[in-house]
C-alpha positions as CSV (number, residue, x, y, z in Angstrom):
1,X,0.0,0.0,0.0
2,X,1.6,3.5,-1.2
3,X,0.5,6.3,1.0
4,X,0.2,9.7,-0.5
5,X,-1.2,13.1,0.8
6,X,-3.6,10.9,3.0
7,X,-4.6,8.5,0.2
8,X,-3.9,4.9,0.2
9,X,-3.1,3.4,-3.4
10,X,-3.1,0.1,-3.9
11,X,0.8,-2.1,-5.4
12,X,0.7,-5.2,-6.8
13,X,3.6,-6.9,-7.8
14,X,4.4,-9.5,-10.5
15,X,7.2,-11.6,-10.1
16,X,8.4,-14.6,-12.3
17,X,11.0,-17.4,-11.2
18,X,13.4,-17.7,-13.6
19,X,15.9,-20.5,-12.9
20,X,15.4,-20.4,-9.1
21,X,15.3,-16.8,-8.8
22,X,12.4,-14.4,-8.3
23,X,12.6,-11.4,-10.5
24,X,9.6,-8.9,-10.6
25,X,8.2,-8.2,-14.5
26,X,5.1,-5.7,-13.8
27,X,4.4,-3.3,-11.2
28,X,0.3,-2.4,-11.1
29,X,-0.5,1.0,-9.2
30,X,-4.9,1.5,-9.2
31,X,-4.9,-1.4,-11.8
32,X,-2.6,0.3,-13.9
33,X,0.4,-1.9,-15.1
34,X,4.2,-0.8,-16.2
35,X,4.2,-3.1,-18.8
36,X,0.8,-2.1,-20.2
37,X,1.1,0.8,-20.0
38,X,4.8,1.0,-21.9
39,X,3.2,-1.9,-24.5
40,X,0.4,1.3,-25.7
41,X,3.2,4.4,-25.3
42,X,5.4,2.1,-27.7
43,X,2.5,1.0,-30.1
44,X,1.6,5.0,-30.5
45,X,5.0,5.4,-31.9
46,X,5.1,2.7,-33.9
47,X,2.6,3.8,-35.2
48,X,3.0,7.5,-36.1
49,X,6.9,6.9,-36.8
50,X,7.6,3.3,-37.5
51,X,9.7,1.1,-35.3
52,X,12.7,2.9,-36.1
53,X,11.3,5.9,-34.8
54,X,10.5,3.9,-31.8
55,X,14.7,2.8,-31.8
56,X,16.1,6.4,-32.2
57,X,13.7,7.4,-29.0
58,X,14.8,4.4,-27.1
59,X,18.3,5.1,-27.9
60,X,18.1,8.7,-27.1
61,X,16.4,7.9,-23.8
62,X,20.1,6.0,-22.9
63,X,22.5,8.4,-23.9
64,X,20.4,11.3,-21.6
């Protein structure tokens, strides 16, 4: 449970065992998940620019 300015927020974690080891692959804040919510910024750019406009953003996003 997150706690901020007096409101209580729900955090659920996903977690996968790879090979013995728990790793977490989704974090969901008021049913809102990281990786959905990455999977429909990415499509919009594939979409408007191609992929490669989605690599050049990516790649720009590392070197900042």
């Amino acid at each position: 449970m997150i706690n901020y300015k007096g409101d209580s927020f729900p955090i659920v974690y996903k977690f996968l065992d790879e090979s013995g080891a728990w790793k977490v692959y989704d974090v969901v804040i008021e049913n809102i998940g990281l990786v959905a919510n990455y999977r429909n910024e990415f499509a919009g750019i594939i979409r408007k620019e191609q992929f490669t406009g989605l690599m050049v953003k990516l790649k720009k996003r590392l070197e900042s």
